[in-house]
N, C-alpha and C positions, 0 to 999 in steps of 0.2 A: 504494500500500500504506500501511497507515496509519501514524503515528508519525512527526513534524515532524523540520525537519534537524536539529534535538539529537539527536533520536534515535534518525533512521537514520544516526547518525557509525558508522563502522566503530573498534574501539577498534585502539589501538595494540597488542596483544596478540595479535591476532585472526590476524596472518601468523606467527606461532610457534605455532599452536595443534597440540595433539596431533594424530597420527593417528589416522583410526578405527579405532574400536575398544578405544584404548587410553586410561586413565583418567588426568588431568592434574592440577596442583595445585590448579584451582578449579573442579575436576570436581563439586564438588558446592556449590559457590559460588553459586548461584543470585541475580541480582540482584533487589534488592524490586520493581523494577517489572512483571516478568511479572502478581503478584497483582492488578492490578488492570487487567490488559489486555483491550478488548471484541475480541473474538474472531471477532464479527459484524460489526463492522465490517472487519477485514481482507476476511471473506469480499463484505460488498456492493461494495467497491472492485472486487478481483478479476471477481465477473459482471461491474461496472459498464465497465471500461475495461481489461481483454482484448481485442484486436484480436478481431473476428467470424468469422475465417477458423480462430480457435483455439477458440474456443467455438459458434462455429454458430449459427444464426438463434433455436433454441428455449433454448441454452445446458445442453441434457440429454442425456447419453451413454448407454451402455450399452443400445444397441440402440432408440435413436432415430435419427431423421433429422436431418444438422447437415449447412446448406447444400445440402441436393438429395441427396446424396449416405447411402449406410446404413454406420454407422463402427459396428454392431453387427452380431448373430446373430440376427434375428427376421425377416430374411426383405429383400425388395424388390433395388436396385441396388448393388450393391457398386461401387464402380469406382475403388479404392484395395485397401491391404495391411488386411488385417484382428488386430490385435494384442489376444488376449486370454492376460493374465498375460504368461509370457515371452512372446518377439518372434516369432509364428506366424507363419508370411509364407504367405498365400492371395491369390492373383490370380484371383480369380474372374470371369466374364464372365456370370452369373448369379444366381438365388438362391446364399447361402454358407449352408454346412452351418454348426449348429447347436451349438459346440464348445467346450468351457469349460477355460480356461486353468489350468493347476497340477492337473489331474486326471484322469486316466483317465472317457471316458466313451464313447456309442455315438452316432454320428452318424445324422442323422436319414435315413430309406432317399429320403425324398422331396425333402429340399437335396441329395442324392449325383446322383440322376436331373436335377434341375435344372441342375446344373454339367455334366452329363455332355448333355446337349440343345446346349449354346454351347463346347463345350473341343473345342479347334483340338490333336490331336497332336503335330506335334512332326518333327522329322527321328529323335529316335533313341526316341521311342516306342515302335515295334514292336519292337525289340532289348532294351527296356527290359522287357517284358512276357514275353516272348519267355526271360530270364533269371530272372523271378520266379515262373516259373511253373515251371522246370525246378530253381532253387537255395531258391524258397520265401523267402528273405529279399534284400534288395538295399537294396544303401547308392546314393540317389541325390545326385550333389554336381551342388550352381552355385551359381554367385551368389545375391544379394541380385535381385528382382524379374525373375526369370526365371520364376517359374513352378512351380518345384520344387515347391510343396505341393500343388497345386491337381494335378497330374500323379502326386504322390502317391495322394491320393485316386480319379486315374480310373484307375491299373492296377490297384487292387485292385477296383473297380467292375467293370472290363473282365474279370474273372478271375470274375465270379458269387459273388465270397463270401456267405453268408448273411447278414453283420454287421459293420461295417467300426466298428474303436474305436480311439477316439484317444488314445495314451498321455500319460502324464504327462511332458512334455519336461526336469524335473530327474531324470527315470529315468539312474542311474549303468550305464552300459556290462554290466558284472559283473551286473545284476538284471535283464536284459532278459529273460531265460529264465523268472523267478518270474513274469512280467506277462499271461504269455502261458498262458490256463487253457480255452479252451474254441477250437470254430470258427472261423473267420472270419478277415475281415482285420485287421490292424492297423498302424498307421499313427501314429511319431513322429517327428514335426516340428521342425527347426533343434534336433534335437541339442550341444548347447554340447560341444566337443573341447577339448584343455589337451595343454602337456605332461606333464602330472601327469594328464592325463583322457582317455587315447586310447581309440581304439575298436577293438579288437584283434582277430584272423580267428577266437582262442580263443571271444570273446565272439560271433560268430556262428556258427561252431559250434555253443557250448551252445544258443542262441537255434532253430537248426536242427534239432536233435534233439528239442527241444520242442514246434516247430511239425509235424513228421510226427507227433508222436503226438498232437496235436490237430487235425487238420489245419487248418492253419493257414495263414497267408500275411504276412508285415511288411514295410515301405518304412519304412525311415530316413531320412531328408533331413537333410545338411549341407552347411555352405559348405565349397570347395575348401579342403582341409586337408593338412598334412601330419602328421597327425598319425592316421595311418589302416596301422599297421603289419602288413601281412598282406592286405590289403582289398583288393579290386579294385574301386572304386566306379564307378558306371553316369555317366558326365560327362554331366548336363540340357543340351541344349541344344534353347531355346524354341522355340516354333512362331513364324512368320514373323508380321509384324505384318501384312500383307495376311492371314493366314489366318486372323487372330483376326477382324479388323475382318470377314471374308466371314462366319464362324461366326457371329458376335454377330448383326450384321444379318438374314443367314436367319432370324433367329429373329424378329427385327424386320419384319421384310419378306420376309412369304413367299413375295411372287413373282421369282421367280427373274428374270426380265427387268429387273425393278427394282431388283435387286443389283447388278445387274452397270452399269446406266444409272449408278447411284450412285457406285461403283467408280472410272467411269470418268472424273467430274470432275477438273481439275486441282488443288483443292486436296489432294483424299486422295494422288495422288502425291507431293504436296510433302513430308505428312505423313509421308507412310510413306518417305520415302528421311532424314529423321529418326533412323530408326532406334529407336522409341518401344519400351518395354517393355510387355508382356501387358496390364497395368492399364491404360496409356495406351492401348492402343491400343483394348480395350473403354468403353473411357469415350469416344474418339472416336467409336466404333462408335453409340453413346447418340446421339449430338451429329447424325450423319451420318444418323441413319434419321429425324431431324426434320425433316430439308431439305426445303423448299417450294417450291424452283425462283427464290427471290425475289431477288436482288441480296444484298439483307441477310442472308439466310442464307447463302450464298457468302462473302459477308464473313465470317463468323462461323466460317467451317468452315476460311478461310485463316490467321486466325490462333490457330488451336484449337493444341494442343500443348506439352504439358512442354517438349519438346527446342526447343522454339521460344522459350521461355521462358528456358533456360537458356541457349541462343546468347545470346541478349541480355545475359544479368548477362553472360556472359564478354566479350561485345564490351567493354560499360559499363567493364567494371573496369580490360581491357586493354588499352583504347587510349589511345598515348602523348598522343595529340593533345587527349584530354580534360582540362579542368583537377581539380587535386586538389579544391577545394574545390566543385566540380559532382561529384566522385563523394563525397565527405564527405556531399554531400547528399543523394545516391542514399539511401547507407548510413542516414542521417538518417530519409528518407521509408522505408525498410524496418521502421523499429523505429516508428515512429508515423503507417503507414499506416491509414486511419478515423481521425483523428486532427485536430484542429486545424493547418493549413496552420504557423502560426505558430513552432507548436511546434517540427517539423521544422526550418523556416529558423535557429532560433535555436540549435538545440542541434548543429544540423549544423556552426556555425561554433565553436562546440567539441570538437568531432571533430578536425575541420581545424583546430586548436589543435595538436592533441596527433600528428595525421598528418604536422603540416608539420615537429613537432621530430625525427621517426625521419626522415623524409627527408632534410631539409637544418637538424640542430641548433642551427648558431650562426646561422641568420638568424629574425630574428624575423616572425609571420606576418603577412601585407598582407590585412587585413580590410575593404573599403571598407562606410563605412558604410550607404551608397543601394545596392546591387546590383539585380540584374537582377529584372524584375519579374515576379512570381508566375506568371502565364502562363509565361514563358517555361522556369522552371525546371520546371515541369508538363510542359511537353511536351519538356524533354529527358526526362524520366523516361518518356515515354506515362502519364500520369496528370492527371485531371481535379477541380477542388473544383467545390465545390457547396457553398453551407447546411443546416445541419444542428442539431438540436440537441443538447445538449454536457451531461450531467450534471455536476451539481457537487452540494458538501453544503451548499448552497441552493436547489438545482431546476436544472429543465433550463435554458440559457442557449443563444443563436442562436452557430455559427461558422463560418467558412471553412475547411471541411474538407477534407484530398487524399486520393486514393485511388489508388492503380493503377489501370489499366485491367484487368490482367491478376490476376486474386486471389492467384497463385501467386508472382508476379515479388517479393513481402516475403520470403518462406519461402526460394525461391532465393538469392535478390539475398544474404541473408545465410550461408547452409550456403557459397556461393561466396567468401566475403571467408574464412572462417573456415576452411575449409579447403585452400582451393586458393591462399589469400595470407596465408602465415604470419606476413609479417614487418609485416603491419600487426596480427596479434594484441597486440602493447603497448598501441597507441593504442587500440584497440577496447576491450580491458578497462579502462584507467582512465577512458574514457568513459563506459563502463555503470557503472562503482561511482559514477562522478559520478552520472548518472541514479539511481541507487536512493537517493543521499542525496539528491536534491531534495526539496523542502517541497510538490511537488504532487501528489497522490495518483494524477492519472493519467499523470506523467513516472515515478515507481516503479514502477508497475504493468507500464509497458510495457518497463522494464529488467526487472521478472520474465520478461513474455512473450519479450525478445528473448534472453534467456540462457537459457529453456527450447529455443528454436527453436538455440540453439548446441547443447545437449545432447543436442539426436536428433542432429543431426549429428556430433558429438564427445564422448559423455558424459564420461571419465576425462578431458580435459583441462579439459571447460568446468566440471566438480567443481573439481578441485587449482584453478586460476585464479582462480573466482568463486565458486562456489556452499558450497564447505567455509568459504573466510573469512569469508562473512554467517556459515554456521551457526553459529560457535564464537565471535562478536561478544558482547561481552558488555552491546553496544548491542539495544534490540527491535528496532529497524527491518531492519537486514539481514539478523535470523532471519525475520522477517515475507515479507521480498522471498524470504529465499531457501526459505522453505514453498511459496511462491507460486509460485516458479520450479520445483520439483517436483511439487507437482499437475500447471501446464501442462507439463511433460514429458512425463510420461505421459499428458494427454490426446493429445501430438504422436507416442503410443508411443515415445519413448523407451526403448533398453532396459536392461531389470533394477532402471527406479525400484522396483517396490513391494519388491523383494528386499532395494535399499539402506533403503527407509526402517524397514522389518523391523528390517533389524540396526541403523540406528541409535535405534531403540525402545530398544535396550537398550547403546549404547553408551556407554563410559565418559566422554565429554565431557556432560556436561549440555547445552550449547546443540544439540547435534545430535540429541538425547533431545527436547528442546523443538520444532525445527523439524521432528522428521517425526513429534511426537505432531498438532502443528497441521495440519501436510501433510494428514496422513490425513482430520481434522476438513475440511478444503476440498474436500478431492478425492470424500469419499464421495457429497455432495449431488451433483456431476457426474456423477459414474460411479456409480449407483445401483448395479449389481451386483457393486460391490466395497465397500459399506454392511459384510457381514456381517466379510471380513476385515478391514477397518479396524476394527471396535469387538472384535472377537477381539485385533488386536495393541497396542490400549489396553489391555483387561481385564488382559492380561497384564504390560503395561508396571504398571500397580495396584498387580499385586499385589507390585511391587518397588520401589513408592513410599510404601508407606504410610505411611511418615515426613516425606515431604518435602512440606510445604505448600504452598509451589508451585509442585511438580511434579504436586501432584493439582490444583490449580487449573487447570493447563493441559489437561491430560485431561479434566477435566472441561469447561471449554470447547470441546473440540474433538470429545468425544462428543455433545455436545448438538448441534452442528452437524448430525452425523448425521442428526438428526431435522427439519434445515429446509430441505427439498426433495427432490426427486426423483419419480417418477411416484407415487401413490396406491396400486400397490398396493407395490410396495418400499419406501414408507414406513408400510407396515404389515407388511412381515417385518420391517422395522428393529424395531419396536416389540416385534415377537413373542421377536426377538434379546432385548430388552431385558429382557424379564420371565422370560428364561432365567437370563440373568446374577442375578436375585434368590436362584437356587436354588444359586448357587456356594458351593462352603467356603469360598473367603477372603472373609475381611469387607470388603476393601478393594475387593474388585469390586461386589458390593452396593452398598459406599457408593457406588463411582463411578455403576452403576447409577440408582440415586435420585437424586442431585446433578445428572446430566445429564439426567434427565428432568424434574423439576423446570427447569432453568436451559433448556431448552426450552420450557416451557411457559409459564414467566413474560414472553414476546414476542409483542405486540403489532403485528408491524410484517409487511407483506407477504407470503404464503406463510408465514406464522408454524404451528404446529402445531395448534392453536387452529381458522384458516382452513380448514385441509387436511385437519382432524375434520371441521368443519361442512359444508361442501362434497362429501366423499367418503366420509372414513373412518367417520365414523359408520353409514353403509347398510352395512360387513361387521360382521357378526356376531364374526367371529374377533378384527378389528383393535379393536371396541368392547369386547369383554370385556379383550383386553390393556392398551387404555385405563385400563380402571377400574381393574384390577386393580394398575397401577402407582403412581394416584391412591392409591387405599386406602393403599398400601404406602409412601407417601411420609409421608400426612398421620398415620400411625400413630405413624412411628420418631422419637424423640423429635428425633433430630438431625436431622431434615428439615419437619418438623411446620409453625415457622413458613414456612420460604420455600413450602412450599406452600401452606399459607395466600395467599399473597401472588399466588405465581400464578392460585390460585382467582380473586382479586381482578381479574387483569388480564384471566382470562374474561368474568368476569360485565361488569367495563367495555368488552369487545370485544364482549358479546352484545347488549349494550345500542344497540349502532349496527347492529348487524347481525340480522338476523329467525334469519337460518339457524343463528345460532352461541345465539340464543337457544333455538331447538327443540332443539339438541343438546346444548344445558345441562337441559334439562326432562327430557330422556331421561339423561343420564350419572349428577345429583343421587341419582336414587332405588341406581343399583348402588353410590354409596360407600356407600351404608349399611347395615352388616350387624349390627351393635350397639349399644346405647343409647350409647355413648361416641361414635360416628362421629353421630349428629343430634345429639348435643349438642355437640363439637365444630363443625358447619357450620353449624349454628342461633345460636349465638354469633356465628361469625366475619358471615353474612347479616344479624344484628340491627345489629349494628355495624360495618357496611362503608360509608364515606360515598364519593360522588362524588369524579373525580378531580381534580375542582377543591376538595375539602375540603368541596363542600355537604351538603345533607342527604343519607342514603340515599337508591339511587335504586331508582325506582319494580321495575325489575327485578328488587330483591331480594328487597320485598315479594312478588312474583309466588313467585320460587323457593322462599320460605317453606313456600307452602302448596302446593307441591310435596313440600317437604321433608316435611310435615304434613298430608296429603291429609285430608280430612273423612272421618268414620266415615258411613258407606251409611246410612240412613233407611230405618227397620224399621216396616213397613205392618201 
């Protein structure tokens, strides 16, 4: 993450900092160095040196493909929990219905059939059905990756509704009755319960009386609660992991003889006496209908599995006979697996600094300086290097890089230290704050990555612990790590990041205002279809900054992020978003508006906006007029006039190397112009635009000239 060890120091202030929510003494204290901090850079660190198991081969969410696997809604292999907005939990063993987090909507009739083709029952299934069909609403409880949603979805399937819709999961108990307006099914999902938020036999009641007079049908799903006064909830318990694995495959393999040949290997019994959950055991299902017969695929299918994964951290962690400083190193290689070999070893025996003082205090620790040799501490781990190249901010560089064997055993290996071994939590955290004040951009980066991976597993502690005292730092670097460390949370679902960063858009600490104005700036290029709320919970943050300089400095950096990545066409609703925002009553969104599009377009460097016109956006009709229309609107307003000027400038020098960005200069030139003032404005800035090396104009300009100036036709 960027910002050297001066200035990822955590300040001495930083552990008394208010709580959120509430305003402090230097709540609006804002230090001078935010104003001039590149923003872009955070964000290229971050794609750069994310471990690849958190960002995925293509590094694009929202209903792409990351690592094999679909961690979105557009269709293909699910074979994980699917989390859109709050924490949806879908174990699907097929296509996943089509379902948008924070809103009431109608799931598609064609994902319901799909899911409903590979969904294995259940022992209390037909009892389950059997009850919604006679009481018309049922609260289904279980755990966490049991199945529960996905079993949601198939009793009201199995019931013939005409329309099955998925409500809004912050629907409060008391308004389930208002939700419910027409036919069909409906169906909300991990219901959040409190003692302050129960769900009371009153509230299904009214909910009932609603649904006969619509006829109607609802499945609530929550986790075993007690806080369910009046309720008799339907207790989920999943279908056997042999009967998922049998359902998936049929699907895969239609011949029934070859199910059952399959079946019968001894790896799948290994597997299955595991005890694997719905998802695992459908994604085994995937792995299992690939087999070849070949040794190597036997191989492959033996060591397939979660729970096989997890034995291992537990053995690793728990056996007495291992030394501490081989599991420091475990720990080590978890936080900077894909990673330089080096790295690990070096930072590992800093660990094992701070492990050996909670263990045994007064002895100082025995560090030998030769240790054992690279090999061998690989294969305690099951893990292999290999060369690779190593980005730095000089170019790629050759290293000996480790990896797991097992892609899962990072992810593990540390939800295991963090949860299930509390009383190494001390050394662990001043470990990571060590790691985030390094001076290396990829030893920071991957204390962002490993303290998000603490936050799915533990958010409210690994917040109070780490992630609150970066944000309230009155240092940038630990606000920087700990934006970074909230993006990758939420890409890891995480739950209730985008809810926290919401409320601290507008909380009364400044540094927490600052870290999830940038959050959002990083996270939206990943998660493309959460573009529209992130620059909605800017706009808003705006219009309560208008005074604070920079405070709109950082909004404004982190809107313009918006606009530098994600698939072609969500970055042209971004854009559409953008030219909405011109038509607001406060002036302060507009400015930000214009400021972030502009500080957008002034970049010249990779997937820049510029690139992602010439390339795509320019063939839509819609996203071209938005285009212009923003241009115009920039170079008009006095207060923006030059830096677009300038951006102009770093077009016309990007067109200059490129053909395609030159055609989509020839096409854009003629819509800024609607009035004599707009060509003589660009006619000017074109006459006198020199080379980026200060030489003469270049020939390019000339060209766009008599674009700008098309010759009068020739009258015959």
């Amino acid at each position: 993450m960027p910002g050297g060890p001066a200035a990822s120091g955590e300040s001495a202030g930083s552990a008394t900092a208010a709580a959120p929510g509430t305003p402090d003494a230097g709540a609006s204290a804002e230090p001078e160095e935010e104003r001039t901090h590149e923003a872009r850079a955070a964000q290229r660190e971050l794609f750069a040196h994310t471990p690849g198991f958190i960002l995925g081969d293509t590094a694009a969410f929202g209903g792409s493909l990351v690592g094999g696997a679909q961690h979105g809604v557009s269709g293909g292999r699910v074979d994980g929990d699917v989390y859109l907005g709050g924490r949806t939990e879908y174990h699907y063993h097929g296509a996943a219905p089509a379902t948008a987090g924070g809103a009431s909507g109608e799931i598609p009739r064609a994902d319901l059939d799909a899911l409903a083709a590979v969904f294995a029952d259940g022992p209390v299934f037909a009892d389950a059905l059997r009850r919604l069909r006679e009481e018309r609403v049922l609260v289904l409880s279980g755990a966490h990756g049991t199945g529960r949603g996905a079993a949601a979805l198939m009793l009201l399937h199995r019931l013939g509704v005409p329309a099955v819709t998925a409500l809004d999961p912050d629907t409060v108990p008391g308004a389930l009755a208002g939700r419910i307006t027409r036919p069909g099914g409906y169906v909300l999902r991990d219901l959040p319960l409190s003692r302050n938020r129960p769900l009371r036999d009153t509230h299904l009641y009214a909910a009932r009386e609603q649904l006969e007079k619509a006829d109607g049908h609802l499945v609530l799903t929550v986790e075993n609660s007690p806080h369910l006064p009046g309720v008799t909830p339907c207790a989920w318990g999943p279908p056997s992991a042999r009967d998922v694995v049998r359902a998936r495959l049929s699907r895969l393999r239609p011949d029934a003889a070859d199910v059952e040949r399959l079946l019968a290997l001894e790896p799948v019994a290994a597997f299955l006496a595991g005890g694997p959950r719905p998802a695992e055991a459908a994604a085994f299902a995937g792995a299992l209908a690939e087999y070849d017969g070949s040794e190597r695929a036997l191989a492959r299918l033996a060591d397939f599995g979660q729970a096989a994964v997890e034995k291992q951290c537990r053995d690793w962690l728990g056996d007495p006979d291992l030394r501490l400083r081989d599991k420091a190193f475990l720990v080590s290689l978890a936080v900077f697996d894909q990673a330089p070999y080096v790295l690990a070893a070096e930072l590992a025996d800093r660990l094992y600094v701070h492990l050996q003082g909670l263990q045994q205090p007064g002895k100082p620790p025995d560090i030998p300086v030769f240790g054992p040799p690279a090999a061998d501490r690989l294969a305690l781990a099951r893990a292999h290097g290999e060369l690779r190249g190593e980005q730095t901010e000089w170019g790629p560089v050759t290293q000996f890089t480790a990896c797991f064997g097992e892609e899962r055993t990072a992810r593990v290996l540390l939800t295991e230290v963090w949860t299930r071994h509390p009383s190494a939590r001390p050394a662990l955290v001043e470990w990571i704050r060590e790691l985030a004040r390094d001076g290396r951009p990829l030893v920071r980066t991957r204390a962002a990555a490993a303290t998000a991976l603490l936050a799915a597993a533990d958010l409210p502690s690994t917040m109070a612990l780490l992630v609150d005292r970066w944000a309230t730092s009155r240092a940038i670097g630990p606000r920087v790590t700990a934006a970074g460390t909230l993006t990758l949370a939420q890409l890891l679902d995480a739950p209730v990041v985008l809810r926290l960063l919401t409320q601290w858009c507008s909380d009364g600490h400044w540094g927490r205002r600052w870290t999830a104005i940038r959050a959002f700036g990083l996270l939206a290029p990943l998660r493309p279809d959460l573009a529209g709320a992130a620059l909605g919970a800017l706009a808003g943050r705006a219009r309560a900054a208008a005074s604070n300089k920079a405070e709109r400095n950082n909004l404004t950096e982190s809107a313009a992020l918006l606009l530098s990545g994600g698939p072609g066409r969500r970055r042209g609703e971004t854009l559409a978003e953008f030219v909405r925002l011109l038509y607001q009553d406060a002036p302060a969104v507009r400015e930000l508006a214009l400021a972030a599009f502009v500080r957008a377009c002034d970049n010249a460097e990779d997937g820049a906006l510029v690139g992602w016109y010439a390339e795509s956006g320019m063939y839509e009709a819609d996203t071209a007029r938005d285009l212009a229309t923003l241009w115009r609107t920039a170079l008009r307003d006095r207060a923006h006039t030059r830096a677009a000027l300038n951006a102009l400038h770093t077009w016309v020098h990007v067109a200059g190397r490129r053909a395609d960005a030159a055609h989509a200069l020839e096409l854009l030139l003629p819509a800024l112009v609607v009035t004599a003032d707009d060509r003589k404005r660009l006619d000017h800035e074109l006459r006198t635009l020199r080379a980026e090396d200060g030489g003469p104009r270049p020939p390019l300009a000339d060209h766009l000239l008599t674009v700008l100036h098309p010759a009068a036709p020739t009258v015959h």
